[in-house]
N, C-alpha and C positions, 0 to 999 in steps of 0.2 A: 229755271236755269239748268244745264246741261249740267248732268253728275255723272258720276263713275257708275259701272254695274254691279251689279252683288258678287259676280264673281272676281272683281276686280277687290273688293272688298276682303271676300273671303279671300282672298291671298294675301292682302296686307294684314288679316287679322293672325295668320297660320304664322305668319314669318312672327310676327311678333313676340306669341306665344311660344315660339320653337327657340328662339334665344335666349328668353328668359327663361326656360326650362333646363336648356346646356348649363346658364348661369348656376342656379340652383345646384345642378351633377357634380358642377366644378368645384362646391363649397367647401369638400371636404379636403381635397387637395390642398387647395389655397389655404385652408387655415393650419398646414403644419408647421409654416414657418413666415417670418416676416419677409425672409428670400423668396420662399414658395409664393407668400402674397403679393409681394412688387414687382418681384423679377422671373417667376417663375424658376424658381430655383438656379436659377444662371444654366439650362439645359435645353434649349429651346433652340429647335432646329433654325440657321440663318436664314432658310427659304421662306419659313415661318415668321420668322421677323419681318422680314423684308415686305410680305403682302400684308401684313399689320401695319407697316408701315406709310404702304400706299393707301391704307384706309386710312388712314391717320390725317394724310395730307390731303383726302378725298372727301371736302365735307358738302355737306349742301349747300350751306348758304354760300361758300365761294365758289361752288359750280354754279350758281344763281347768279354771283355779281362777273364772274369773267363769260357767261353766258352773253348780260348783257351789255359787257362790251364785245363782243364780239358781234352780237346783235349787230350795236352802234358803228363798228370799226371793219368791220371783217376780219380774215386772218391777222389783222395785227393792232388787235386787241391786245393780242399776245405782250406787246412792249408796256403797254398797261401794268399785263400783271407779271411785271420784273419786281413789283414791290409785293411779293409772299405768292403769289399761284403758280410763278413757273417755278418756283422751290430750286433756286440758283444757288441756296447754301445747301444743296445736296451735294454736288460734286467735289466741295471740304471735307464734308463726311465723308464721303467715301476715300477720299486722297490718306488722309492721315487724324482728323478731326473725332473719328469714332475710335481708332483703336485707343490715340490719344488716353481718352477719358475712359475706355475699357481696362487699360493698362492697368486705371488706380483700384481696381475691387470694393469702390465703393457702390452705394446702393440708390444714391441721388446726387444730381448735381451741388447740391449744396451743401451736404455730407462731403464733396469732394471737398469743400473751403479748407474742411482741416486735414485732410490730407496734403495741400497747398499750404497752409500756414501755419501748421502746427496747434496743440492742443493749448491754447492763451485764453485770458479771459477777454481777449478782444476779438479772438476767431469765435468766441460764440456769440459777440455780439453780430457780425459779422452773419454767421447761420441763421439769426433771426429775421434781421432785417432781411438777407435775399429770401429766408421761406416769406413772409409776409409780400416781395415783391411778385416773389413765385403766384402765390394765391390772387393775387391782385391780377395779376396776366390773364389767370385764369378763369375769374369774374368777367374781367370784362373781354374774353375770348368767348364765354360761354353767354353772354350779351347778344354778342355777334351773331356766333349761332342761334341762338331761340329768336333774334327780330327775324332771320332769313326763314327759318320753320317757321313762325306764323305767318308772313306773305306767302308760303307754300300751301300751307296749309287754309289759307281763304280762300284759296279760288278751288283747291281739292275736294273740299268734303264741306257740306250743309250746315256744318255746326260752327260754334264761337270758334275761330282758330286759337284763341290764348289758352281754352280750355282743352282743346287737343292738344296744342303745344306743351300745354302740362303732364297730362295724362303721356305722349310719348319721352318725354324728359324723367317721368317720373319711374318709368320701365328699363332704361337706358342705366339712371344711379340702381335700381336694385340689383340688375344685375352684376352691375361693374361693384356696388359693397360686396356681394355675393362671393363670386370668381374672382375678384382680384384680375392681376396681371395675365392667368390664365386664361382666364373669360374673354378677357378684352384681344387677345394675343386670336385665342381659338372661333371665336364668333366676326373677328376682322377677317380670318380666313375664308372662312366659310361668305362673307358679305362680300370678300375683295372677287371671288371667283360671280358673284352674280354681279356686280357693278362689272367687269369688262365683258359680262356676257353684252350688260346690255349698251356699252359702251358700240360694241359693234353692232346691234342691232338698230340704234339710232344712226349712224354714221351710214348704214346702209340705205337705212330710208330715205335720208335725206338727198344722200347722191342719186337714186332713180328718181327723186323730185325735181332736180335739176337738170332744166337741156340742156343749158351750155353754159360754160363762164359768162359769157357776154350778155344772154337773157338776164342770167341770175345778178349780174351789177344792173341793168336796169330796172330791175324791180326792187333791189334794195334802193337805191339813187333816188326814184319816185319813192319807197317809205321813210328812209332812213335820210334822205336829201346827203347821203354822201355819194360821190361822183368817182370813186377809187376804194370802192366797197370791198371790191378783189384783190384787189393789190397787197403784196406780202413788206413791202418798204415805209417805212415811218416816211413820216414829215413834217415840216417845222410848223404847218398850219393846216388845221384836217378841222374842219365843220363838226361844233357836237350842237345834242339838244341843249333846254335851259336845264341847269343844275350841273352840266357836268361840262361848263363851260372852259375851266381850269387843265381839262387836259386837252386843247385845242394845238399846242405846241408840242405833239409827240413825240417828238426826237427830246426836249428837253426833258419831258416829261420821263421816258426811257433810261436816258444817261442819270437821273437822279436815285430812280429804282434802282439802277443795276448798282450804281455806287453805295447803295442803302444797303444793297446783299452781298456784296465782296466785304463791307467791312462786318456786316452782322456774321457771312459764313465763316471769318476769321477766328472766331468764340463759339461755335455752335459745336452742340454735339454729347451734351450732358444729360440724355436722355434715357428712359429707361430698356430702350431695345438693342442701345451700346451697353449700357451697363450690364445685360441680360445676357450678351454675347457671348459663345463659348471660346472664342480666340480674336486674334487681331486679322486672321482671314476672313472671318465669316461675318467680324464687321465691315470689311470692303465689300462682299458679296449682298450681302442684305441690303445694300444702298444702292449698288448696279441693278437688283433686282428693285428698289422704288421708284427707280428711276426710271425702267422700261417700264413698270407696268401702271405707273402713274401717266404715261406719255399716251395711254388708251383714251384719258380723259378730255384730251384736247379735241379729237373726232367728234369724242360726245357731245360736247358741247359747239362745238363749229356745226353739228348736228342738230341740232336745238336752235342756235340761231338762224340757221336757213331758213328750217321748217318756223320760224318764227315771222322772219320777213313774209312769203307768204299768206302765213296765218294773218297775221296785221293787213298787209295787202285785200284781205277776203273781209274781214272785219270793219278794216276803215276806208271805205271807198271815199270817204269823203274826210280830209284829213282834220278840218276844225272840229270835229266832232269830237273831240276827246277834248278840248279846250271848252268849247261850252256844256259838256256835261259838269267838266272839272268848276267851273265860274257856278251851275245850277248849284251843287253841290257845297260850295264854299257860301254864297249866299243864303242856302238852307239851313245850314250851323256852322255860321258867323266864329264860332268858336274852336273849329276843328284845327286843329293837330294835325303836322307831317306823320308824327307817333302814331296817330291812332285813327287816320287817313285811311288804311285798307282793313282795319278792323271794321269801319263803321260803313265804307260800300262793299264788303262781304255780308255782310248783315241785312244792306238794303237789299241786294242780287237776290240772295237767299232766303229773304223773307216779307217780300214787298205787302206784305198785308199790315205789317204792326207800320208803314208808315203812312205820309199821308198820299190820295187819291191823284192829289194833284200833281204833288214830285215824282209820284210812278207814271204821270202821264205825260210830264212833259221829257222824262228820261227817255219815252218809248217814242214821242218828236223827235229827238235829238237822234237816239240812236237807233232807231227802228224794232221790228219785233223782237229782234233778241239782245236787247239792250242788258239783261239780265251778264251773257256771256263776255259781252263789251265793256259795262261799266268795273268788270274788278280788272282790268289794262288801264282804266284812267288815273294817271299819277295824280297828287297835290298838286305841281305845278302845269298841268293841263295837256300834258302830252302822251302818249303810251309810255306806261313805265317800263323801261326796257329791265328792270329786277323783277318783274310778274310773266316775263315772254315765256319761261320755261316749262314753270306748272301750267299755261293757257296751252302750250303746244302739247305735254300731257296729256291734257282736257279733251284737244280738239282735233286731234292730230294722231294718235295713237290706238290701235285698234282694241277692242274690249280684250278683258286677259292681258295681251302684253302691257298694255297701260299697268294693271295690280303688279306687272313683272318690276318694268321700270319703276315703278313707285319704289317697290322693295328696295329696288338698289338706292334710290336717291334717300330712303331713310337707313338703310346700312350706311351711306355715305355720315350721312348726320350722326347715328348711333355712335360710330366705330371714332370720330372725331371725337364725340365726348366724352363715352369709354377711355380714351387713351389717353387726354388733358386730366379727365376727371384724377383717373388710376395713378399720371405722375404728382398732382398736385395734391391726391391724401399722403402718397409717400414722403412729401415735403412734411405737412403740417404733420404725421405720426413722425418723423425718424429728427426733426429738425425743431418744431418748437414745441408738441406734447411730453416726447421722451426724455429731450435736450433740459424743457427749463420746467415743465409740470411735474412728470410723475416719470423719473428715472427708473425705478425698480418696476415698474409695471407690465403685467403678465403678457405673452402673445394674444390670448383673448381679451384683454382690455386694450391691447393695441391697436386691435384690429375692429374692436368696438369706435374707439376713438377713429377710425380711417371713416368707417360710417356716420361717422355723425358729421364729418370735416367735407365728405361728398355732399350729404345731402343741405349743408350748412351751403356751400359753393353753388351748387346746383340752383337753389330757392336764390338767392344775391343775382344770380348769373339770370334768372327768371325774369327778376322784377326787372333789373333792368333794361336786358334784353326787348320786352312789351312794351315798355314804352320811349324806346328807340324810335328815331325817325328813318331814313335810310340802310343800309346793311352797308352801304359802300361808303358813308360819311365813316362809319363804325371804324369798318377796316382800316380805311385812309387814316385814319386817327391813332389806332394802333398799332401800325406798322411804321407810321410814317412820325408819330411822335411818342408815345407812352414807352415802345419798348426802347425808339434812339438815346431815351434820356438817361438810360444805365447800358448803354450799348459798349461805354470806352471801357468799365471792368471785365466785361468776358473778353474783351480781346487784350486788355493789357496782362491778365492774368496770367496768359500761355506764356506771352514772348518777351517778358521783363524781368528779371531777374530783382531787380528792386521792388515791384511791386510787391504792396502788402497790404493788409489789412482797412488800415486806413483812408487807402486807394479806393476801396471796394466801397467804403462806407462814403465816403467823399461824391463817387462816382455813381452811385445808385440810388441815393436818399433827395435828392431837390431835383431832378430830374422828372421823377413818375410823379411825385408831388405835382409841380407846375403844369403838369402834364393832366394828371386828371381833374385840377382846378377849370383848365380850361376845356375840357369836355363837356363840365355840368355847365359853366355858362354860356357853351357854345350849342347847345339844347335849349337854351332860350332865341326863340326865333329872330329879334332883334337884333342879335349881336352876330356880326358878318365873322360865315366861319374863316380861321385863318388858313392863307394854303397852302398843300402839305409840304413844297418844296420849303418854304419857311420855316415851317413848323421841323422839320429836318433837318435845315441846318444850324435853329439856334438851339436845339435838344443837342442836337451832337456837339457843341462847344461847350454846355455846359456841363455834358458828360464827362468828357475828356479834360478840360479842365478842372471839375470836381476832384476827377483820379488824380492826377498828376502831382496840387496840391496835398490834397489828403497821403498822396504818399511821399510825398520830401517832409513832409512835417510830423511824420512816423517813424519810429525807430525800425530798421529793415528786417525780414524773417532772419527767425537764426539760420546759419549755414547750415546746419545737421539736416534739416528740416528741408530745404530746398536742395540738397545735393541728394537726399532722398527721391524728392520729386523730381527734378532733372534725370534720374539716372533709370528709373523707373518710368518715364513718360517720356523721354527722349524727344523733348521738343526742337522746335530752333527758332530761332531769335536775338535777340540782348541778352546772352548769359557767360560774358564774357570771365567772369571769375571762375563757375564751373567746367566751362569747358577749358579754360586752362589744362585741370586737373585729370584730363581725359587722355589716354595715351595713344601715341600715334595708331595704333591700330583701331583704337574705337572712335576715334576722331574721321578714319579714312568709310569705315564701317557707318556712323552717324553721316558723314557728308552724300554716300551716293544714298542712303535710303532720304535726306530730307532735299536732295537735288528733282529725286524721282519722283516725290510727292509734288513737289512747287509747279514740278514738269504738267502734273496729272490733271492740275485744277484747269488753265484754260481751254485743254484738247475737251475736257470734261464738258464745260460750259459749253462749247460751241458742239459739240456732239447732241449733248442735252434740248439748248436753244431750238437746232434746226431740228433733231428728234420731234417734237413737239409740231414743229411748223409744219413739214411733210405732210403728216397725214390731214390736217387742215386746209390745205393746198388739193390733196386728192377729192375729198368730199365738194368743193366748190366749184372741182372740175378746174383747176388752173392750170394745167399740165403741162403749162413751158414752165412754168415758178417753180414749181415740182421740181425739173429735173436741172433747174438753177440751184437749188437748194443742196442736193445731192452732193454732190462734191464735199462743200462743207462738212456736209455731218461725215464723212468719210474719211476725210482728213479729221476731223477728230476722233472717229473710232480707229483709226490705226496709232493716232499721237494716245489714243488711251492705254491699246495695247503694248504699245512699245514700252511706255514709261512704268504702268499700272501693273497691269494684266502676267508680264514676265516676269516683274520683280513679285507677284503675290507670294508670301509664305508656302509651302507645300500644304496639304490637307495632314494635318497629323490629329491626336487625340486631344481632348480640350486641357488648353494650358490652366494651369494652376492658379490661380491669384497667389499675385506676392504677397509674402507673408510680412514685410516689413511696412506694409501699407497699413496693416490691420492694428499694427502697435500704435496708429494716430487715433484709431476711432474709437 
């Protein structure tokens, strides 16, 4: 089987070793304070945030699954990933969503609760339940990622992928216990600057691959049997393979996702690179900055799947050949697993001697002499799996050296994702249920003892599951589209209700992810038809919102002290009709044009963002009237940014204060 060269090696081994060594430098920093360790002591340049943050949003396994739709779809794939990859609750954050939750000088979002609800014995039930919800996200976010790491890592490299996958997971938690927020903040840097190196170095290849728009849709149409390969417009009926039958109505498919991100980006924003921020400027600026250089990512991957269509082109001249290797292979062991499907044809590819003579002979029937190369592209269900096109175009596609280059990025992609989930979800479990309800008086260094064991506790959960996952994009589907909608209705009722309380939250977040991961485990048993995610969306999100709504009429309301605090301090808008009463004309005229300018910001935002994205996926295909259809749009949205955004930003002054009236909650 075709492998990497040693010097492709030696580069992925240097990089490795060079971030676990910054980790290490950074130890001492990070452990002078529990600020120092989460937030980097709240001094951390915006620029700095902001390309952490595009590592953040930058992981592998969803450059793997919107690779392969875009693979499947061409440029509009894109409306696919309107459920979490085009990161459509960025432009909240950036509007008002980050300074928001900046404003409160708290250290986690769920340390914000009792800044929001005051110090009760019901708000700390309240902080348990969301860290435990917290933690759970994070399991099975870190699921997601390690099934997409070992399909990368099968077709990459000669050995077990579970056991690579561990060995890289297990260098990612050292340094992130290590460094803290610094680590994770400093090494996202350093990994954001070679992921759009190589961002455009793929994007380049690909386009001198292709003649013309018009060649390149006929040879996807012959792979892909889609006939508007090129084409940048949805529609209501577009041809997929078996398994991803479900999104065959992509206009509906689209209108669900984006409805799924307008109400999730409605609550977003309680993250630790807002909290980190040194003012309410530099969290607008850190988000404009995620957003353009997350926009690198779209090339890369519209780059990957050109160079993929090709590749498959060159690979399967003969298209049933992935269907009867897939049928050889099922009949071989009778017993095989979605889960463990490309574990066990990594293993044949790469090691055809421990099996037997005859299924290496009839593989090499099937797919000719390099059936090695071939066989890890055959899905479970008999088709090229379009989640393995990426690492195969790696493999086959990319010259010796720059291949170790792009590796590097695609596992800073991975790194910098876990790093940053990992680093917000010890700060959950240290500041929310170790400090809260275990051991209150305990020292910075048993704090920060405890952050280590709560990583590597997460990390190992996030492992096993992850391995024996079926798909990456069943995963995702599942987690965006139902685990997180089932407590979706408390982070948005929380901003904009004044009545909301307590009970809300508990109402509104607790039988949701319940039901939710109930039906995860039995929807991994192969028999039971998985449900689909428009479903699975709308009946999570009634039972969210109805949880809340209940749970809080049937709750006595926060005190007023307590919420005119918050109100006055976070200057939201919404339902708050009794505090803004109290608010005098001049901060009432003052509050109405900064929350007019904000509301203004979000859709110039989105359709700025949207077309951002499409553009440059449009140039690499070579569609050059779409291109300059596109244009406009996004023009009209960066001036509707400017106007509303960009004039009214704060001036640059010195980094504001935390209110000090915020700190009398915590």
């Amino acid at each position: 089987m075709h492998h990497l060269h040693a010097v492709d090696y030696g580069i992925i081994v240097f990089y490795l070793l060079a971030t676990t060594v910054i980790g290490l430098f950074l130890t001492r920093i990070a452990s002078k304070s529990l600020d120092h360790y989460f937030l980097g002591n709240r001094r951390m340049s915006w620029w700095l945030l902001g390309v952490a943050g595009m590592s953040n949003w930058f992981d592998l396994t969803g450059t793997m699954i919107i690779t392969s739709f875009l693979y499947m779809l061409g440029p509009r794939g894109l409306y696919i990933e309107f459920r979490g990859g085009a990161v459509l609750v960025l432009p909240f954050m950036l509007a008002f969503l980050g300074k928001w939750h900046r404003r409160s000088g708290c250290m986690t979002g769920i340390e914000w609760n009792v800044f929001r609800y005051g110090r009760t014995t019901e708000v700390d039930v309240v902080r348990l339940v969301s860290a435990i919800i917290a933690v759970a996200t994070t399991l099975f976010s870190l699921a997601y990622l390690v099934r997409g790491a070992s399909l990368f890592f099968g077709i990459m490299f000669p050995y077990d992928p579970r056991m690579v996958t561990i060995f890289i997971v297990g260098l990612t938690a050292a340094y992130t216990m290590a460094a803290g927020f610094y680590g994770v903040v400093i090494t996202d840097m350093i990994q954001g600057v070679i992921i759009i190196i190589s961002c455009l170095i793929i994007a380049t290849m690909a386009w001198f691959m292709v003649p013309s728009t018009q060649s390149l849709a006929a040879t996807a149409a012959e792979v892909t049997g889609n006939m508007q390969w090129t084409s940048s417009l949805p529609s209501t009926h577009t041809p997929m393979p078996k398994g991803y039958e479900i999104y065959e109505n992509l206009i509906m498919s689209a209108a669900f996702y984006f409805l799924r991100n307008v109400i999730a980006g409605l609550g977003v924003g309680g993250e630790s690179r807002y909290f980190g921020a040194r003012n309410d400027r530099e969290c607008g600026l850190q988000s404009l900055l995620q957003g353009i250089t997350i926009m690198f990512r779209w090339p890369l991957m519209a780059g990957f799947a050109v160079m993929g269509i090709y590749l498959v082109k060159d690979l399967f001249s003969d298209p049933a050949a992935a269907s009867q290797a897939a049928t050889l292979i099922h009949q071989t062991f009778p017993d095989i697993t979605k889960g463990v499907w490309h574990d066990v044809t990594s293993q044949i590819a790469n090691h055809p001697a421990n099996y037997s003579a005859d299924l290496i002979a009839k593989l090499q029937t099937i797919l000719g002499p390099t059936w090695n190369d071939k066989l890890s592209l055959v899905g479970f269900d008999g088709i090229v799996n379009p989640e393995q096109v990426l690492p195969a175009v790696l493999l086959n596609k990319v010259p010796m050296g720059l291949a170790g280059f792009i590796i590097v990025a695609m596992l800073a992609a991975m790194k910098g994702s876990l790093a940053g989930m990992v680093n917000g979800t010890s700060a959950f479990f240290v500041k929310d249920i170790y400090q809260a309800w275990i051991r209150p008086d305990a020292s910075i260094r048993e704090l920060i003892a405890a952050s280590w064991v709560s990583t590597g506790a997460v990390m190992l959960g996030g492992l096993l599951i992850g391995l024996s996952a079926g798909s990456i994009n069943a995963i995702w589907g599942w987690l965006v589209m139902s685990f997180t909608v089932g407590s979706i209705a408390p982070t948005l009722l929380r901003l904009y209700w004044w009545r909301f309380n307590c009970g809300g939250v508990i109402g509104g977040m607790v039988v949701g992810p319940v039901l939710s991961t109930i039906q995860f485990f039995l929807e991994k048993n192969e028999y039971i038809q998985p449900t689909p995610e428009w479903v699975s969306f709308c009946v999570m999100t009634v039972i969210s919102f109805v949880g809340a709504i209940v749970g809080t009429l049937i709750s006595k309301p926060v005190s007023i002290d307590v919420l005119r605090n918050f109100y006055r301090i976070t200057k939201p808008f919404g339902w708050w009709k009794p505090l803004w009463a109290e608010l005098s004309p001049e901060e009432r005229k003052a509050w109405r044009k900064e929350h007019y300018n904000d509301l203004m910001t979000v859709p110039f935002g989105l359709l700025g963002q949207v077309t951002m994205f499409l553009m440059p996926m449009q140039l690499v295909v070579k569609s050059y009237a779409a291109f300059f259809m596109t244009l406009p749009f996004f023009l009209v949205g960066a001036v509707g940014m400017w106007w509303f955004w960009w004039r009214n930003l704060p001036p640059a002054e010195p980094d504001e204060p935390l209110v000090e009236g915020v700190q009398l909650h915590l």
